[in-house]
Structure formats: C-alpha cells, structure tokens
C-alpha positions in Angstrom: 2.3 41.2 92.3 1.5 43.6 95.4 3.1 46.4 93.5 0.9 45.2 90.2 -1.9 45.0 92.3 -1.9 48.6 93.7 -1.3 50.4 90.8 -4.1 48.8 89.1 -6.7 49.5 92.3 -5.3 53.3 92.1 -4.5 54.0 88.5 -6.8 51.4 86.5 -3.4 50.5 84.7 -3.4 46.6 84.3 0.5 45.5 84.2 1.9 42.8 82.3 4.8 40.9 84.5 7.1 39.3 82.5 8.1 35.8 83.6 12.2 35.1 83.3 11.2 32.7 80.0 9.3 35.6 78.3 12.7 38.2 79.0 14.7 35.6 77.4 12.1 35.2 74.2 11.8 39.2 73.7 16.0 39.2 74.2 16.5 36.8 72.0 13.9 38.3 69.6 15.8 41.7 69.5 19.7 39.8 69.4 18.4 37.9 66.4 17.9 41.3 64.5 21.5 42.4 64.9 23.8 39.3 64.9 23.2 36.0 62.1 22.6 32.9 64.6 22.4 30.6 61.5 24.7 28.0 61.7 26.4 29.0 65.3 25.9 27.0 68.6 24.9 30.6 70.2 25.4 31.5 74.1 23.3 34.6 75.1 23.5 36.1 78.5 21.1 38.7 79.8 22.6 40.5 82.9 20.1 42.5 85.0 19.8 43.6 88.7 17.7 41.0 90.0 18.5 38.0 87.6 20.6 36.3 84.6 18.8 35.0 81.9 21.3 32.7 80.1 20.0 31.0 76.5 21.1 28.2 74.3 20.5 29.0 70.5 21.5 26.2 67.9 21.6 27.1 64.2 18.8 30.1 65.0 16.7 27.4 67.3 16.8 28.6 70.8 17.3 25.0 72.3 17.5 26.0 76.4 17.0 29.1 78.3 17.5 29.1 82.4 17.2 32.1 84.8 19.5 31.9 87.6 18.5 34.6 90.7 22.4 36.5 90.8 21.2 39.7 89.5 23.9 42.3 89.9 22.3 44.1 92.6 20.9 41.0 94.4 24.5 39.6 94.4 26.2 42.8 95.9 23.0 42.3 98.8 23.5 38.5 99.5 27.3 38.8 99.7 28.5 42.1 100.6 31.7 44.0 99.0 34.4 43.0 101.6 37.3 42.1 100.9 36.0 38.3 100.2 33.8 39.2 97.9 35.3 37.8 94.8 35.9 34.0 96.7 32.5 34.1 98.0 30.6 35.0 94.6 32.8 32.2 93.0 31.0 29.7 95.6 28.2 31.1 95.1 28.3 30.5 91.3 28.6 26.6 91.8 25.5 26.0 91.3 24.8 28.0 88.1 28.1 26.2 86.8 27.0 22.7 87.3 23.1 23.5 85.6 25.0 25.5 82.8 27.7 22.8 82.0 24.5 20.1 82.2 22.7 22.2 79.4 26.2 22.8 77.1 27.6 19.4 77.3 30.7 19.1 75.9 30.3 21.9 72.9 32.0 24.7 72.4 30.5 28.1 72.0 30.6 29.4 68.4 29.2 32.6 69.2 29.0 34.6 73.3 26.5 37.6 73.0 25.6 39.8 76.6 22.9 42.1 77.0 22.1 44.6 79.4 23.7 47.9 80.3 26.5 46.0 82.6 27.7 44.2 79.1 27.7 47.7 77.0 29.7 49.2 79.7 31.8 46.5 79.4 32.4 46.6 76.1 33.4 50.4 76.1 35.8 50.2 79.0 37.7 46.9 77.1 38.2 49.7 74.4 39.0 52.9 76.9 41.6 50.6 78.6 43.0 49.6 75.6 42.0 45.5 75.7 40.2 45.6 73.0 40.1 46.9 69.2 36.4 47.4 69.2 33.7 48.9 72.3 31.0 45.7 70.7 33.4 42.5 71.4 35.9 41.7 74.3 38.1 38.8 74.5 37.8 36.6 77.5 41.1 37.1 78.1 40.6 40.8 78.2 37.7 40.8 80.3 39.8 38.4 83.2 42.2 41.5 82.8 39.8 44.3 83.2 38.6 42.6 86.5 41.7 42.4 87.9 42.0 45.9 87.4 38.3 46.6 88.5 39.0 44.7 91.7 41.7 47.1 92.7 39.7 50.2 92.6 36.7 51.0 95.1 33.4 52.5 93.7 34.8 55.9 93.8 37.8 55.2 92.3 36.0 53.4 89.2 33.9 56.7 89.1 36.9 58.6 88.7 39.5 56.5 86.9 36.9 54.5 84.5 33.9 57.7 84.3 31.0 55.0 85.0 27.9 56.1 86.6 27.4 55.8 90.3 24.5 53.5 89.5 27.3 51.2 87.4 30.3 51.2 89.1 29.1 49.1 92.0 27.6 46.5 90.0 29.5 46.1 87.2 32.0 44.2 88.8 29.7 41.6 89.7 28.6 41.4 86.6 32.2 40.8 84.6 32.7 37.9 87.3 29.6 36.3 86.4 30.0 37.2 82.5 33.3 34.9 82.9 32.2 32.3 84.6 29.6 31.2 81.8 32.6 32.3 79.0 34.1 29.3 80.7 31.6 27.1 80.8 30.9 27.5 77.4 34.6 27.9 76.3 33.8 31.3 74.5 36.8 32.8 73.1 35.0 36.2 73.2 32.0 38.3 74.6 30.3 40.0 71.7 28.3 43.0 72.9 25.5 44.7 70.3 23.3 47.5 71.8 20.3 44.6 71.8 18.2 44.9 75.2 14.7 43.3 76.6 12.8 47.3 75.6 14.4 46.7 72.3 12.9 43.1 71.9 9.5 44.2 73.6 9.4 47.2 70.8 9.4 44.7 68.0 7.2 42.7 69.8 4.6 45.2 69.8 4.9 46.2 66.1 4.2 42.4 64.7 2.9 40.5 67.8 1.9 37.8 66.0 4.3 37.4 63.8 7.4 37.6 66.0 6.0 35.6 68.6 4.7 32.6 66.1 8.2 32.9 65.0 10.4 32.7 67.8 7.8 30.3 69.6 8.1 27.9 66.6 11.9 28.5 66.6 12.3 27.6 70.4 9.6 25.3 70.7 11.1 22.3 68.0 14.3 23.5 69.0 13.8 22.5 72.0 12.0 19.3 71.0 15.6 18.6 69.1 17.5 19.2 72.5 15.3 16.9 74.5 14.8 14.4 72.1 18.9 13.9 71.9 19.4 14.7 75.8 17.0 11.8 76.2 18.0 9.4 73.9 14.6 9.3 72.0 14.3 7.1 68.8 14.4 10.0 66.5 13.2 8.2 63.2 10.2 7.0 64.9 9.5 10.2 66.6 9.9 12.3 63.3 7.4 9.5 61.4 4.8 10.4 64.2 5.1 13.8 64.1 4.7 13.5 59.9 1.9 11.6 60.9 0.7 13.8 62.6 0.4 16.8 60.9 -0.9 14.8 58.0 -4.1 13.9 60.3 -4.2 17.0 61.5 -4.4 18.7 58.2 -7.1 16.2 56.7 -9.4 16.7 60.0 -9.3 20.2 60.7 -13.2 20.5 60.0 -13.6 18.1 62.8 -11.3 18.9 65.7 -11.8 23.0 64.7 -8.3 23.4 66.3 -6.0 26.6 65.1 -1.9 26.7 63.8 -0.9 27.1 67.8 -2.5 23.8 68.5 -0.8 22.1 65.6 2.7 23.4 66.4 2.2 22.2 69.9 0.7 18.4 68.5 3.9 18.4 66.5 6.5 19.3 69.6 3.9 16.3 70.9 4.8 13.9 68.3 8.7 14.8 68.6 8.8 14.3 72.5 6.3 12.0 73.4 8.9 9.1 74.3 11.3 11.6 76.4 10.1 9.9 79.3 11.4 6.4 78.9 14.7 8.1 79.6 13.7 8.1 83.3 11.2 4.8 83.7 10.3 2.8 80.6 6.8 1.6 82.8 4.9 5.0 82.8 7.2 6.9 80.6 3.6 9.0 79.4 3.3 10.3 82.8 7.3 10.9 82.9 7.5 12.9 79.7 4.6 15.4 81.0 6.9 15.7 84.2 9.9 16.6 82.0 7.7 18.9 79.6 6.3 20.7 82.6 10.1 21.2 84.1 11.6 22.2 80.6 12.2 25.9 79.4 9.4 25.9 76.8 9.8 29.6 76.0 6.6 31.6 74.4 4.1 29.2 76.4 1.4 30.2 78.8 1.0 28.4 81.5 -2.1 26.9 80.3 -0.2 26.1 76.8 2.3 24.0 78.7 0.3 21.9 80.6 -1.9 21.0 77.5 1.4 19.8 75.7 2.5 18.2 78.8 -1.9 16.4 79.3 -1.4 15.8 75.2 1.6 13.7 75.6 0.2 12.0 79.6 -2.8 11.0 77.4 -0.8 9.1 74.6 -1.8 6.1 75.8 -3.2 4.0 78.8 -6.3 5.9 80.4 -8.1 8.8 78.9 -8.0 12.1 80.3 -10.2 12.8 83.7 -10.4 15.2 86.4 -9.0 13.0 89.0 -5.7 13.8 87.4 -4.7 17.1 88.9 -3.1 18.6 85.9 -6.1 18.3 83.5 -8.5 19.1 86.6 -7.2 22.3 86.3 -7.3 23.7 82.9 -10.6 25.1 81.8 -12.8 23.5 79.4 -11.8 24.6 76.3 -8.5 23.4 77.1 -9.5 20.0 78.0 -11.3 19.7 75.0 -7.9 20.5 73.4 -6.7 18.0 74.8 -8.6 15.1 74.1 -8.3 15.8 70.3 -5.0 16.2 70.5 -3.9 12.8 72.6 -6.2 11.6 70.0 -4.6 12.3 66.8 -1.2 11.3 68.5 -2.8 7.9 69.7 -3.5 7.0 66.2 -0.4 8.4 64.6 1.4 6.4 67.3 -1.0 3.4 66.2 -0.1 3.8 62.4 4.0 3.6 63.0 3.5 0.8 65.8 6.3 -2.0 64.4 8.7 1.7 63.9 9.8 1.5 60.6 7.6 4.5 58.7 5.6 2.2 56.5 2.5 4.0 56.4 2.9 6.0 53.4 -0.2 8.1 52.3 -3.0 8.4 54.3 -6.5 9.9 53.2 -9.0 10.8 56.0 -13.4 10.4 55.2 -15.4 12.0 57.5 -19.4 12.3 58.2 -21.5 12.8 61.0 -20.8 9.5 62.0 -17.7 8.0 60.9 -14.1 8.5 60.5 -12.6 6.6 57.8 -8.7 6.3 57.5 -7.7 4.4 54.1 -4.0 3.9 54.6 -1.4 3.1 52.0 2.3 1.8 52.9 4.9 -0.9 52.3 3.9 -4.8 54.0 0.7 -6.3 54.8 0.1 -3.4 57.2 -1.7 -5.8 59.6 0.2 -4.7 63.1 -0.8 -0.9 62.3 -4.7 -1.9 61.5 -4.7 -3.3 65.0 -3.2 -0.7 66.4 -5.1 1.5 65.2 -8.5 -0.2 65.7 -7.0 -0.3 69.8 -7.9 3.8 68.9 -11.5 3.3 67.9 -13.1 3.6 71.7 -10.9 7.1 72.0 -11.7 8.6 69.1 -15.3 7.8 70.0 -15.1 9.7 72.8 -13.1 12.6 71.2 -14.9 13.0 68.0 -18.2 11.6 68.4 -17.2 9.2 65.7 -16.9 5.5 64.9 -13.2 4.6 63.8 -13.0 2.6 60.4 -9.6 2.0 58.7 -9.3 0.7 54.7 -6.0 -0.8 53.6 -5.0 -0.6 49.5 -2.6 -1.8 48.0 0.7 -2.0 49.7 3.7 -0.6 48.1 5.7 -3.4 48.9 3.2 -6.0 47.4 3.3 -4.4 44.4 7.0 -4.4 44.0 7.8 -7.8 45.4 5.3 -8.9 42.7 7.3 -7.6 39.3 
C-alpha cells in the first residue's frame, strides 16, 4: 500500500493490488484454458515468492481456495539454508498440513496442477534428469527423488550441474518440498505442470472482463455453496427448494427490487447456505452463517459483495437490518438497500417451504403501487406456508413499500386425492 501509494502521488498511475483470492480466480481462469477440470476432484497449487495459493476445483467448480504465507523467498528468510533447513521447513509446514487436509477430507486428488516459474522448472529438470518422460508432468515419486538430489548440491552447484538461473536455484528447492507436501495431502500420484501463470489469467481477464469473471465467480461461488452446504451438514433438499424459490421471486419482481444478475447469483448462494450456521449453534444460526460466509474463500467478491451475502443471510429472520449491527453500519447505502430486498425475498421463499417438503409448486407474483400479491399453487392445504408467509408482510412493508397479500388455488394434491 505505501509503495501503491507513492507511485500514484508521483506518477498519477493508480494500481490495482491483487488480494491472494483474486490470484487464485485469475490462476484458475488461465489453468482452465489448458487442462479439462470436468469431472476431476482438481488440486491447483500456485507457488510464488511471497505466498502459496492452493485451490480446490470439483467437476470445473472451484469449491476452496486458501493462501498460506510460505512464499519461496519468504521461506528461505524465515528459516535460513543451514544444514536444518529441510527439518525445520517440514515443522514449519504443519500448519498448512492440518488446514489442507481439513479442506480435502478424505478424497483423493484426480488431477495435481502447479503454477509459477518454480513448477515449470521443475518440470524440465524431471525430464533433463531423466525422472520423467515429459518436461509438463512429474511423478511424485520423481519429484521426492529430484530433491534428494537438489539437497546435495549448494546454489552454485545447481547453477552448474542443473543450468538454473541464479534467481532459481535458491528457491526452487523450497518450492519442490512444499509442492510435496500438499501431493501428499492430497494423495496426487503426479504434478502436472502447463505453462499457465497469474499474467496469463490476468491477459484473458482483460480481453472479456465480464464474461470470464461472471463465469468463474458463478463457478466458484455455487461451488462453494456445494462444499459448505456438505461440510456443514445442511438439509440440501430444503436448501435447493429455497433457492428455486428464490429465483422464481426474483424473476417475477425484478421491476420492483431493480436489482441486476450479480445480485441474483449472490440471493441464490443465499438460499443454498442460509442454514450453514446451525452447524455451529442451532439458537442464532443466522448470525452464525454470516460469521462462516465472512470467513469462507468466496473468490471473485469485493469486500462489499461479501458482507452483503453474509447481511442477506444475518437478516433471514429475527430482526431487520439496522445500523447498530456493525457489519451493515458499514456498507454504503446502496448496499443496504441491497440488502433489505434481498433478506426479503429469502424471508418469504423461506416462508413458502416452512413444513420442508417443496410443496409450493408454481407461484405467480401481482404487483401495483401498493400491493404485492403472491397466488401460490402446490400439493396440501398449504395453510402452514400462508402463515408463514403472512409472518413476511411487516418486512416486505418495509422493503418494498408494499402490503403483502397471498391467494391459494387449487392444490395439486386436492385435486388428485379427489379422482
């Protein structure tokens, strides 16, 4: 930031710092163009001086995405090269083991891919040393080799024998240790090593913008909601019926809440996570979830993007949103305004699964300048959800500047139990 800062006072040149989730979106984004992640449980490490960016993709979804501060360079400067250097960096890996092994569970890697100039040189001395067939993919066997043989030979001595760069050969050890530590975690037969790099995934990011990032945000962003909604033991049928829910008022109202496509993926990660936090206290699990949602690795997301998912999900139920919360005290006004129709639509497509079991079936929204009429269509009597909803009417009120009124039809199950 003090760097940032000067060169703007001196050259007028604003920067853009890019935050550890960011590297990992504009990684994955150029990875994705060069290797098929359909269908793979994907582990993607990004080696660099100053950090490791280490992402989860499942089936194409990026599902988790940590940084962990043991840069190449910033390892060599925390622990020396002495002769304990290899002990000490295994210690000091611990910690990045546990957190890894947390996100993994107890799957096995389908596909390993590094990035960064450490993993291409890599690569090409498997193949110069004669451990691999190919300079793009080393075994992980192979790589425990090539540090053996990297730990024998001093920074001039890799220079000489191996023909790295000055700049490489006393980092790149580092880097192999910590390329097979996560292999191990993630029980990855093999490192797979395409010439794929952050400038490459910033480059495509600048010629569609919008396109790549709705993409990979939409990608990461339900695939996440997948990951938490099974880490937490969420009652996926019920949180899939909200989010169809959803989406269907969402759709029908989008003349009253005037909110854009970003908004309604965000309502929809909503809908998919809003019970996450029963996992940790079934009392307050609204305020819990916005913790966890807050905490998570939501990559693609401003700042002021997360904390309106996390005030979307807080404000599912109990009180309505207010400045005396922190969180929402600190998002502008366009955001809180986001954020009441937002908690609103999810209170009512809460409200209209409220007994769980996805009767509603159809429902078509009427509105005027004063009222908002729901006329709902399921199976049953529908009674329970007509109060539930109704328990909306005050919050939509104060949302939308507009009485609540709900209509039931015929039920489907009526009808049936009828013939």
């Amino acid at each position: 930031p003090v760097l940032a800062k000067r060169i703007l006072e001196e050259t007028g040149i604003q920067l853009d710092l890019i935050s550890g989730e960011e590297e990992a979106r504009l990684v994955y984004l150029s990875i994705s163009t060069r290797v098929d992640l359909e269908r793979q449980f994907a582990l993607l490490i990004d080696i660099g001086g100053g950090s490791v960016e280490v992402t989860l993709s499942d089936d194409s979804q990026i599902v988790a995405s940590q940084s962990f501060r043991i840069g190449t360079v910033r390892l060599l400067e925390i622990l020396g090269t002495g002769g304990n250097f290899n002990l000490l960096l295994r210690e000091y890996l611990d910690g990045m083991r546990s957190k890894l092994r947390a996100q993994i569970g107890r799957r096995k890697v389908d596909v390993c891919i590094g990035t960064g100039g450490n993993c291409l040189s890599i690569g090409e001395l498997g193949l110069q040393l004669g451990l691999s067939a190919s300079s793009t993919e080393i075994s992980r066997k192979s790589l425990k080799k090539l540090i053996k043989h990297m730990s024998k030979l001093s920074v001039e001595e890799r220079i000489r024998d191996l023909g790295l760069r000055p700049d490489r050969a006393d980092v790149i050890l580092p880097a192999a240790m910590v390329l097979q530590e996560i292999m191990s975690v993630g029980k990855a037969a093999s490192l797979r090593t395409p010439d794929a790099s952050l400038l490459d995934g910033i480059l495509l990011d600048m010629v569609a913008p919008e396109r790549n990032l709705q993409h990979s945000r939409r990608i990461s962003l339900l695939g996440w909601a997948r990951s938490a909604t099974k880490k937490y033991q969420v009652d996926q049928s019920h949180a899939l019926a909200v989010a169809r829910l959803v989406l269907d008022l969402f759709s029908q109202t989008e003349a009253l809440h005037g909110l854009g496509e970003d908004e309604r993926l965000l309502l929809e990660v909503a809908a998919r996570v809003h019970e996450i936090g029963m996992y940790v206290r079934v009392g307050r699990y609204h305020r819990h979830a916005a913790y966890l949602i807050m905490a998570a690795p939501l990559l693609g997301l401003s700042v002021e993007e997360r904390t309106v998912l996390a005030e979307t999900v807080h404000y599912q139920r109990k009180s309505c949103p207010s400045i005396v919360h922190e969180a929402f005290a600190g998002l502008g006004d366009a955001a809180r305004k986001k954020v009441w129709k937002m908690s609103a639509l999810l209170r009512l497509s809460i409200a209209l699964n409220k007994d769980r079991r996805d009767r509603v079936r159809n429902i078509v929204v009427d509105c005027d300048d004063k009222t908002l009429t729901l006329r709902i269509e399921g199976r049953g009597d529908l009674l329970l959800e007509r109060w539930a909803v109704l328990q909306v009417a005050d919050y939509i009120q104060q949302a939308f500047g507009r009485t609540l009124q709900i209509d039931l039809n015929l039920p489907v199950e009526k009808a049936e139990s009828s013939q």
